[in-house]
GUMIMI-151515 format. One line per 5 residues: their letters; for each residue x, y, z of N, C-alpha, C. Coordinates in pm, whole numbers, plus 32768, in hexadecimal, padded with zeros to 4 digits. Example, Ala and Ser with C-alpha at 12.3 -4.5 7.8 and 13.67 -1.06 7.14 Angstrom:
2
as) 8527,7DC7,830C,84CE,7E3E,830C,8528,7EB6,830C ~ 8505,7F1F,82C4,8557,7F96,82CA,850A,8003,8313 $
This chain:
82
xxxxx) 4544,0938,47A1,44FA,096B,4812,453C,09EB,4840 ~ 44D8,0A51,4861,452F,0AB0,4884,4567,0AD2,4906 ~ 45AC,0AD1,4936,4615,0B21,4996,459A,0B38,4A13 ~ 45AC,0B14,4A69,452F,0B17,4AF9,45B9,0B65,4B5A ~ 4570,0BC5,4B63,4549,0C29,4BCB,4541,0C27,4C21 $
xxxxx) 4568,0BFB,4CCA,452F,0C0C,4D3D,457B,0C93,4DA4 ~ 451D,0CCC,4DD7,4525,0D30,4E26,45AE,0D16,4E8C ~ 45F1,0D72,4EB0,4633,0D49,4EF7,4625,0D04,4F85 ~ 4598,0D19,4FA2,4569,0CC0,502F,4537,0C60,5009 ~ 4506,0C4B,4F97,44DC,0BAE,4F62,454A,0B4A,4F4F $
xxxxx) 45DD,0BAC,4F1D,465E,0B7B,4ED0,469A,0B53,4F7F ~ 4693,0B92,4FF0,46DE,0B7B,5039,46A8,0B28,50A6 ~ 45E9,0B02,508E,4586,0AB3,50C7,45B6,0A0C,5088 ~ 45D0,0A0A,5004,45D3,0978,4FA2,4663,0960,4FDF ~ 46BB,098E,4FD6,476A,0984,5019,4758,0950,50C3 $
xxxxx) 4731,0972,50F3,46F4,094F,517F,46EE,08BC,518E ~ 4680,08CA,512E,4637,083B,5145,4698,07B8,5137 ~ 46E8,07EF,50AB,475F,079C,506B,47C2,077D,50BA ~ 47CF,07D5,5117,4846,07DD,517C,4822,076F,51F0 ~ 478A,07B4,522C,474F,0756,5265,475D,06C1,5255 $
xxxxx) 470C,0695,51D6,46F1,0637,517F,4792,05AD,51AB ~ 47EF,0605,515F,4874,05B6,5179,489E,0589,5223 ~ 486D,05FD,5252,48C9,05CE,530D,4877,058D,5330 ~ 47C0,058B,5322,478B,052F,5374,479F,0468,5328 ~ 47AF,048C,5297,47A8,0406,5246,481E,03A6,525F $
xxxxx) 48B8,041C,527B,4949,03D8,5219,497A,0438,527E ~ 4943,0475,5300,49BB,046E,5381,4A08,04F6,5325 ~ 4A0E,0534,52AB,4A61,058A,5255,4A1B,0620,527B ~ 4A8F,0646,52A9,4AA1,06DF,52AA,4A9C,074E,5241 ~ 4A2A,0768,51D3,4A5E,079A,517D,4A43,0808,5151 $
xxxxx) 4AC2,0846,513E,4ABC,08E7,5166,4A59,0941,50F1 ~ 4A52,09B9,5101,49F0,09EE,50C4,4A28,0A07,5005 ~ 4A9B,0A07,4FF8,4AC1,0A13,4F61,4A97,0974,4EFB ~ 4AD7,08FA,4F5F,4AA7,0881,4F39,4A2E,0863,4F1A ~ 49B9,08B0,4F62,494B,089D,4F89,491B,08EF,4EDF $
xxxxx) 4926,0980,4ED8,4909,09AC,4E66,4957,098F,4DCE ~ 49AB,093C,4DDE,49DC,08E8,4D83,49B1,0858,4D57 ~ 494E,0840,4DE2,48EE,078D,4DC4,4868,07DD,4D86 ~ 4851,0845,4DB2,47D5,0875,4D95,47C4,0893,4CE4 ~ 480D,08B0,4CD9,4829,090D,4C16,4861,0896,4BCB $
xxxxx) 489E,082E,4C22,48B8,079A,4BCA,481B,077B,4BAD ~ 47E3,0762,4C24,4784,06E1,4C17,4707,0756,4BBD ~ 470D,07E0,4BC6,46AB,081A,4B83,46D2,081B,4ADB ~ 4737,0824,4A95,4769,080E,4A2A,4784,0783,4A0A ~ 4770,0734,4A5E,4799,06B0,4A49,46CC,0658,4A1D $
xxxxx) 4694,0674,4A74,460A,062B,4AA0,4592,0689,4A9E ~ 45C3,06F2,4AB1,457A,0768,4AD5,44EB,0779,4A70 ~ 4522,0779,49ED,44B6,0732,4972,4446,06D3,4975 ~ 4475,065C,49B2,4421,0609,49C2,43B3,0643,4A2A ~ 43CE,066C,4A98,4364,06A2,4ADE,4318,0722,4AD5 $
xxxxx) 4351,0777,4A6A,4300,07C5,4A3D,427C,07A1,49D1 ~ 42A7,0750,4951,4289,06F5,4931,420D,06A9,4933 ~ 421B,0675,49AD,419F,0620,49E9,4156,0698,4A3A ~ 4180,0705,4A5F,4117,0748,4A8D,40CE,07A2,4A33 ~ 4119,0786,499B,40CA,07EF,4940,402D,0780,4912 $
xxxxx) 406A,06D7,4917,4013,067B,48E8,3F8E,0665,4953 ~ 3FCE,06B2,49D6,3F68,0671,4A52,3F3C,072A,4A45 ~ 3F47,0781,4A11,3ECB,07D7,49F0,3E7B,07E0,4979 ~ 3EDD,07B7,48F7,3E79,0757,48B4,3E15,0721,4888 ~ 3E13,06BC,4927,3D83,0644,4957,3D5F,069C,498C $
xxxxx) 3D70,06FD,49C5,3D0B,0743,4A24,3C83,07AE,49A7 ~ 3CC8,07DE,4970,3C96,085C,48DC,3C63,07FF,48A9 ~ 3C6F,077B,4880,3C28,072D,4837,3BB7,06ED,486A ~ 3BCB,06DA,48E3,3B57,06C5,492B,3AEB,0717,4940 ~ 3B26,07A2,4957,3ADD,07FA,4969,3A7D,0844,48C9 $
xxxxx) 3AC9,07FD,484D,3A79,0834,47CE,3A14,07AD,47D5 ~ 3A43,0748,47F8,39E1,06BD,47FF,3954,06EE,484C ~ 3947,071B,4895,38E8,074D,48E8,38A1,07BB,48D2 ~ 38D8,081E,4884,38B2,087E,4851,383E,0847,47B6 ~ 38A1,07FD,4777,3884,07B0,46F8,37C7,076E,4754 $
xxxxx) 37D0,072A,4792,378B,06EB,47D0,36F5,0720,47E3 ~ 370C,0797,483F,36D5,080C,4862,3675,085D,47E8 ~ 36D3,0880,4777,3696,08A0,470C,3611,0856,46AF ~ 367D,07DB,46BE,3607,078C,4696,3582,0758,46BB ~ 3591,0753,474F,3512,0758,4770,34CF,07EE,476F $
xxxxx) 34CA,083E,475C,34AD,08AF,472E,3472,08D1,46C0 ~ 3484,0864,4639,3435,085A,45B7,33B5,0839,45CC ~ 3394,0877,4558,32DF,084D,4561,32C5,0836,44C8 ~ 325D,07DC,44D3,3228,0765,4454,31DF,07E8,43F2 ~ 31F6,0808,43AD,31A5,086B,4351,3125,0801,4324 $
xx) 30D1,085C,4351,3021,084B,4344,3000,07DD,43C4 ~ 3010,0824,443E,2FE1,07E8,44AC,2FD2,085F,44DB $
């Protein structure tokens, strides 16, 4: 998987949360280096899997959408010699 990118206000929006996340859950104070060190674990660690499933849950969506198309077409044929 390749290497994800976040902006530095996205990078310092996700750290927030993490920081957040810990003091309201586990009472833990955790400072902003810890924070971008849980972040680049759990994205190299798991990070895959949820990309992953969001490549499979667009997917179902394109496939659905040729299903319907497929659909569409077909009623669109006509009986030669009518």
């Amino acid at each position: 998987m390749p290497k994800l990118d976040f902006s530095n206000e996205d990078q310092a929006a996700i750290v927030a949360k993490v920081q957040d996340y810990f003091l309201t859950e586990f009472e833990l104070d955790v400072g902003r280096f810890e924070a971008e060190a849980m972040l680049q674990f759990f994205a190299k660690e798991i990070g895959a899997h949820f990309y992953n499933r969001g490549l499979y849950d667009a997917q179902a969506v394109i496939t659905g959408q040729i299903d319907a198309i497929n659909d569409a077409i077909y009623q669109l044929e006509q009986t030669p010699g009518s």
